[in-house]
C-alpha positions, -999 to 999 in steps of 0.1 A, spaced: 346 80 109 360 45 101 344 14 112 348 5 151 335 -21 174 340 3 203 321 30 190 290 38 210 265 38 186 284 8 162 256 -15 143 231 13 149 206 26 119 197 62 121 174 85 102 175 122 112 148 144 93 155 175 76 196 161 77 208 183 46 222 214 62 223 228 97 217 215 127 201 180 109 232 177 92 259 184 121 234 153 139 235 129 106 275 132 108 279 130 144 261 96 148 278 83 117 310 95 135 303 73 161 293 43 141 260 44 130 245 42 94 222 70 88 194 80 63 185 119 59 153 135 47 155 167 29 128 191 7 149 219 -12 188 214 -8 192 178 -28 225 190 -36 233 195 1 218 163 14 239 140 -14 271 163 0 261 148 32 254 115 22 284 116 -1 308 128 33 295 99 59 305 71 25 334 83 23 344 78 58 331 41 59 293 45 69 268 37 46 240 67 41 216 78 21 195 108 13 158 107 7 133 132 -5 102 139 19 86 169 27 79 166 65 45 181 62 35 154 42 24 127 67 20 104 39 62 109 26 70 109 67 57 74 65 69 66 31 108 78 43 109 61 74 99 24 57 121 34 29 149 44 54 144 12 73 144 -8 40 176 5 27 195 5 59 182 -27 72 160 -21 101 160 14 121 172 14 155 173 58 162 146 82 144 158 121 151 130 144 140 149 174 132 127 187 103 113 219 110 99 256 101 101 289 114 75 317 107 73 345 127 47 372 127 24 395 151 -10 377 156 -27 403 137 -5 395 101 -3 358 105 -22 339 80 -42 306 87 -20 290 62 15 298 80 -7 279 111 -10 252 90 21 250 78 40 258 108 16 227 128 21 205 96 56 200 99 67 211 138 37 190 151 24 169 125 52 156 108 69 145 145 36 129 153 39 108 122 75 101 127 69 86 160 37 62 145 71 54 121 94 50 156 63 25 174 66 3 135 97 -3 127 124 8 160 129 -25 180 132 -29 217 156 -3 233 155 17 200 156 59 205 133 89 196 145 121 195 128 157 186 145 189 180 122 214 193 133 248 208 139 266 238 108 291 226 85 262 240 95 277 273 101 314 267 94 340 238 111 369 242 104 382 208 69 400 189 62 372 164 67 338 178 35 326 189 31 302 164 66 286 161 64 291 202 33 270 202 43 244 177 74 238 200 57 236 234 26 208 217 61 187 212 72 188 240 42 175 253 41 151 228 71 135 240 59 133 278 30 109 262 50 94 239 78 81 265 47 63 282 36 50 254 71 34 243 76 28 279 73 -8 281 96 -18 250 124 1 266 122 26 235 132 61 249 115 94 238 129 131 245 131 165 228 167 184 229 153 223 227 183 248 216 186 279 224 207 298 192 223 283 169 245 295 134 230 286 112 222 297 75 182 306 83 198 329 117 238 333 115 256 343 147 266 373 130 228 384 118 203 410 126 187 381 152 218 372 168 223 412 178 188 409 194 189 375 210 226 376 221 222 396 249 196 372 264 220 345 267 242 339 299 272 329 278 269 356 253 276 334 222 259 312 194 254 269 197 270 253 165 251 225 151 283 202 168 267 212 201 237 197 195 248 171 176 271 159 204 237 157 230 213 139 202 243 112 202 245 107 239 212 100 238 209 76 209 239 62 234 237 29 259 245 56 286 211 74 280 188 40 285 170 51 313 168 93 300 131 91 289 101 118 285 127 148 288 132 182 276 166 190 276 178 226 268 215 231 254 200 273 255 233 291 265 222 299 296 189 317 279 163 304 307 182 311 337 
């Protein structure tokens, strides 16, 4: 992770929501990896996102971890200007934060709507007001969302299924609206990943598993390695997209 003037995404300023563990952290040392500096949100694992921070340092990039809850609009707003500040202007935001509840309609509470909207919907909407202030001409937006915006195979998922799907249409608008200062916008929707919240060797992996055309879990490194091609100068014209890394679980 050493400096390099040939590394794709060398000068670049990053800030990847929810970057202290999982998939947000696989993305926060991938585009440090190739040459970006890169600030992280996190909520609950402090420890977890200095590790991080402490990692990328070490290997020549310059990071740093901030605390925001990403259903707070008002500390989405406050980490992105502080993120900006501290790395010296942003040039990729990656909204990665996110929540999972799952539960039949009839045992679903309003407040796990709220909170489920708060942070999968809100908290990417107020990202992106954060993208159209401070990324410059050419700069990159990027949403995790999930393959579940296109299928649910499960009892339970309406709301995360629902939250997933107003993203990605979100992004369509948003791509238009960035349009004309060459800004891209596009959601990367996984399909399973290991993870701590769902390993590949869990009680959900047995169910989902068999869905999948290639019968095994993403890592985080798999997603990582698409969110960096398209924070890339190949990627400049890849705008108002959905793209699924889903193991094959749509076809």
């Amino acid at each position: 992770m050493t400096q390099n003037s040939n590394a794709p995404l060398a000068g670049k300023r990053a800030l990847v929501t929810g970057g202290s563990r999982g998939i947000g952290a696989a993305i926060a040392r991938r585009l440090a990896a190739d040459g970006a500096d890169v600030a992280i949100t996190y909520v609950s694992s402090p420890d977890k996102a200095h590790a991080v921070v402490d990692e990328i340092v070490a290997a020549g990039r310059k990071a740093v971890a901030i605390a925001a809850d990403s259903g707070d609009v008002r500390a989405v707003e406050r980490s992105v200007a502080e993120a900006a500040s501290t790395l010296g202007g942003l040039d990729i935001i990656v909204a990665n934060a996110g929540v999972a509840i799952f539960a039949p309609v009839d045992q679903a509470t309003i407040e796990d709507y709220e909170r489920t909207f708060d942070i999968n919907v809100k908290g990417v909407f107020a990202a992106a007001k954060g993208a159209a202030a401070h990324l410059p001409d050419g700069g990159r937006f990027i949403v995790i969302g999930s393959v579940n915006a296109d299928r649910m195979p499960i009892v339970g998922g309406s709301l995360y299924g629902a939250s997933k799907a107003a993203v990605q249409g979100m992004v369509r608008g948003l791509a238009r609206d960035f349009g004309p200062r060459g800004i891209t916008a596009n959601v990367v929707q996984p399909g399973p990943v290991d993870t701590d919240m769902n390993p590949a060797d869990g009680p959900i992996a047995e169910m989902l598993t068999p869905f999948l055309a290639i019968p095994t879990y993403a890592e985080g490194k798999d997603i990582a390695g698409l969110v960096a091609w398209l924070s890339g100068p190949e990627a400049r014209y890849v705008t108002g997209a959905a793209l699924t890394l889903d193991q094959g679980f749509l076809a």
